[in-house]
C-alpha positions as a LaTeX table, in Angstrom:
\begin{tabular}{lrrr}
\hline
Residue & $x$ (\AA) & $y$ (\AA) & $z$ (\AA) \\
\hline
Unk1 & 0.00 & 0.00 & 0.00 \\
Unk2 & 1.58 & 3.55 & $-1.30$ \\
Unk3 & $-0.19$ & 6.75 & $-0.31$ \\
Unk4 & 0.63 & 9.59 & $-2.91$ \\
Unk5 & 0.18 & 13.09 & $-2.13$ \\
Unk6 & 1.03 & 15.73 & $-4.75$ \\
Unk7 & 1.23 & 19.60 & $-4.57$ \\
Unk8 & 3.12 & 22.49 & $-6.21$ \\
Unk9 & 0.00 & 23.27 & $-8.60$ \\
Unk10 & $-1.66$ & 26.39 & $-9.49$ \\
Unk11 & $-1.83$ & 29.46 & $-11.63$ \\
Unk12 & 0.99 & 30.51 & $-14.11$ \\
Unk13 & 1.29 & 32.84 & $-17.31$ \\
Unk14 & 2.38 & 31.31 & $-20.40$ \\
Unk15 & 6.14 & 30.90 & $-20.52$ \\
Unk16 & 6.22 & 30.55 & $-16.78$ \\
Unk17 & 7.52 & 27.58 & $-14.75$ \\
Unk18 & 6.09 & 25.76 & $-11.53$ \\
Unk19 & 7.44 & 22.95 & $-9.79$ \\
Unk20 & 5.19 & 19.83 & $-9.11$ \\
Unk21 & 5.62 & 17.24 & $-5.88$ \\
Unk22 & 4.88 & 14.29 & $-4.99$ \\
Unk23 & 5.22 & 12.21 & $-1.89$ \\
Unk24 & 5.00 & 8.64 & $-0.82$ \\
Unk25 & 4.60 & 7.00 & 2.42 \\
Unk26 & 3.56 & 3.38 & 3.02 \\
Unk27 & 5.69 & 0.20 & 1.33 \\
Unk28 & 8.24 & 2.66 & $-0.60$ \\
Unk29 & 10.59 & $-0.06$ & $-0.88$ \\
Unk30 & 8.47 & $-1.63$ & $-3.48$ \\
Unk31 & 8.00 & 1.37 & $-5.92$ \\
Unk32 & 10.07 & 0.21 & $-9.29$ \\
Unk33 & 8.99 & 3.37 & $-11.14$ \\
Unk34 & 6.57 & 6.78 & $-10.59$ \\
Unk35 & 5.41 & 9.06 & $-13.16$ \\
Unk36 & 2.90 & 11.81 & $-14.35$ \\
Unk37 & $-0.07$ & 12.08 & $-15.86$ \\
Unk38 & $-2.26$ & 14.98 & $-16.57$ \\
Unk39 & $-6.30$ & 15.01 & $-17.75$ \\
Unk40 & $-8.03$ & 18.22 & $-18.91$ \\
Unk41 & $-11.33$ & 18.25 & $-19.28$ \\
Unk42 & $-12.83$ & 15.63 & $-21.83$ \\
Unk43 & $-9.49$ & 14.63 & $-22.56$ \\
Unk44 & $-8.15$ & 11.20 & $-21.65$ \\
Unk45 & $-5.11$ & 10.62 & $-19.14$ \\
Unk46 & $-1.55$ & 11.08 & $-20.83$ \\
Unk47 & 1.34 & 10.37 & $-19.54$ \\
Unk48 & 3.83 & 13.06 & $-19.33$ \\
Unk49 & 6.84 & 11.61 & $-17.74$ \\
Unk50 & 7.90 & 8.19 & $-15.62$ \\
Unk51 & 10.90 & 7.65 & $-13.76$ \\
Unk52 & 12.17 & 4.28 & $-12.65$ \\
Unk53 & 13.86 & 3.42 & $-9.20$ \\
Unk54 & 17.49 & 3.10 & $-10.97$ \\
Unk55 & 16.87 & 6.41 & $-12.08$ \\
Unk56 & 16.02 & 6.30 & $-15.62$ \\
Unk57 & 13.97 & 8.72 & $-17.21$ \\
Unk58 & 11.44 & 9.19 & $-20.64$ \\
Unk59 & 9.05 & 11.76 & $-21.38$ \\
Unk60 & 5.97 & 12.77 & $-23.68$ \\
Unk61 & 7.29 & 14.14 & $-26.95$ \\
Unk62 & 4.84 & 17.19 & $-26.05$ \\
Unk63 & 7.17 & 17.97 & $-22.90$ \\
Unk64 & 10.13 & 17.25 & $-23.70$ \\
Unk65 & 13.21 & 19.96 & $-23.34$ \\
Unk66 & 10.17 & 21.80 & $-21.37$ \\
Unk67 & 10.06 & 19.14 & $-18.26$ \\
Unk68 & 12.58 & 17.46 & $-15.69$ \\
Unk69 & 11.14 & 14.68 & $-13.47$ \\
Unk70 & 13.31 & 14.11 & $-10.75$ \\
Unk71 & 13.72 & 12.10 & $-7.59$ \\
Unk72 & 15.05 & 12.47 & $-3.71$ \\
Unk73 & 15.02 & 9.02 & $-2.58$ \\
Unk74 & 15.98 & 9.92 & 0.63 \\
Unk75 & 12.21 & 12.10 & 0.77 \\
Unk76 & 10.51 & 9.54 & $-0.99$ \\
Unk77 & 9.31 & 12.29 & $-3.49$ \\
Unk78 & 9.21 & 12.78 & $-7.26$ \\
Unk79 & 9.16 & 16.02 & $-8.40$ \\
Unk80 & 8.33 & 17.78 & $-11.99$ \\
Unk81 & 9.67 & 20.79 & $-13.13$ \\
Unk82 & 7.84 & 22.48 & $-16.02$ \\
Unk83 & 9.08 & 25.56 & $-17.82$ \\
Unk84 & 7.97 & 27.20 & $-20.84$ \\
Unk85 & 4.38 & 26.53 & $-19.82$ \\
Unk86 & 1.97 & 27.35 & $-22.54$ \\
Unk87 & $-1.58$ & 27.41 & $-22.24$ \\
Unk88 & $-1.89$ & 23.30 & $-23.20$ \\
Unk89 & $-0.16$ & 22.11 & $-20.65$ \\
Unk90 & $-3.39$ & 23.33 & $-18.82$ \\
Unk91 & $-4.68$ & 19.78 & $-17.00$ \\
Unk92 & $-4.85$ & 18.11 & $-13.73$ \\
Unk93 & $-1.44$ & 16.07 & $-12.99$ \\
Unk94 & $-1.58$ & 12.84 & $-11.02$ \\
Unk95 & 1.41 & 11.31 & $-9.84$ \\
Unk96 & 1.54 & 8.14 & $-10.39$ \\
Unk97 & 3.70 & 4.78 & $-8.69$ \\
Unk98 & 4.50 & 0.56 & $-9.58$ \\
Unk99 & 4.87 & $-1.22$ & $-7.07$ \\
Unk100 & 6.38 & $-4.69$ & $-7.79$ \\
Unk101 & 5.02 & $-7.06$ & $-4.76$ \\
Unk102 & 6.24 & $-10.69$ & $-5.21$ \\
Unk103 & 5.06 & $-11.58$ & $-8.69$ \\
Unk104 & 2.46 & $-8.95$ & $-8.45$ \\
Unk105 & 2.02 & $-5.17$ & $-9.70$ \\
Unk106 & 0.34 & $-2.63$ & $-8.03$ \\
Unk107 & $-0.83$ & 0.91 & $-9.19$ \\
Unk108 & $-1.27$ & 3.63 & $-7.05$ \\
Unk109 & $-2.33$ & 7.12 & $-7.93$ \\
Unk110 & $-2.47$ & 10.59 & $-5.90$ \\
Unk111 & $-5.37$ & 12.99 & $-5.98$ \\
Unk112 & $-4.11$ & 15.03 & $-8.80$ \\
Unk113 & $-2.95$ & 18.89 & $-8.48$ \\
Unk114 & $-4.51$ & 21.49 & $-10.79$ \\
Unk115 & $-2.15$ & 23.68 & $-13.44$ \\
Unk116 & $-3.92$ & 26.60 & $-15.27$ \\
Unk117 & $-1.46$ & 28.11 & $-17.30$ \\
Unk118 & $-2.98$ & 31.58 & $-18.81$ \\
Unk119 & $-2.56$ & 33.68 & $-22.25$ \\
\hline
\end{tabular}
């Protein structure tokens, strides 16, 4: 069981940058990757970037040389960095984490942090 709890969201002027975050308690020591999503309204749920525990990194063509994921192992957070925002990126982000249990793969998913970039 993972509990996910993003922040960092909000309001930002096109070409502006925020910084999202997300945390995880519970069995942390079976996360094998974490990534992020984002959903606008009557869109479906894209992924934007994923991270794996060894470190390596891939992103949405639409974000990349725009957005960094990142991780502090130590916090147990993922973060995303997002610059050059334009009025697209506009969408809810959900962070996003595997879990490898045994054989088994669980997904757990946060409660999503809102990003209205404006013209």
């Amino acid at each position: 069981q993972v509990r996910l709890v993003e922040s960092g969201g909000g309001l930002v002027q096109a070409g502006g940058s925020l910084r999202l975050s997300c945390a995880a308690s519970g069995s942390v020591s079976n996360i094998r990757a974490m990534a992020w999503y984002r959903q606008g309204p009557g869109k479906k749920r894209e992924l934007v970037a994923a991270i794996t525990s060894a470190g390596v990194a891939n992103y949405a063509d639409s974000v990349k040389g725009r957005f960094t994921i990142s991780r502090d192992n130590a916090k147990n957070t993922v973060y995303l960095q997002m610059n050059s925002l334009t009025p697209e990126d506009t969408n809810v982000y959900y962070c996003n984490a595997l879990l490898r249990v045994g054989r088994d793969h669980d997904d757990y998913w946060g409660q999503g942090t809102q990003v209205t970039v404006s013209t």
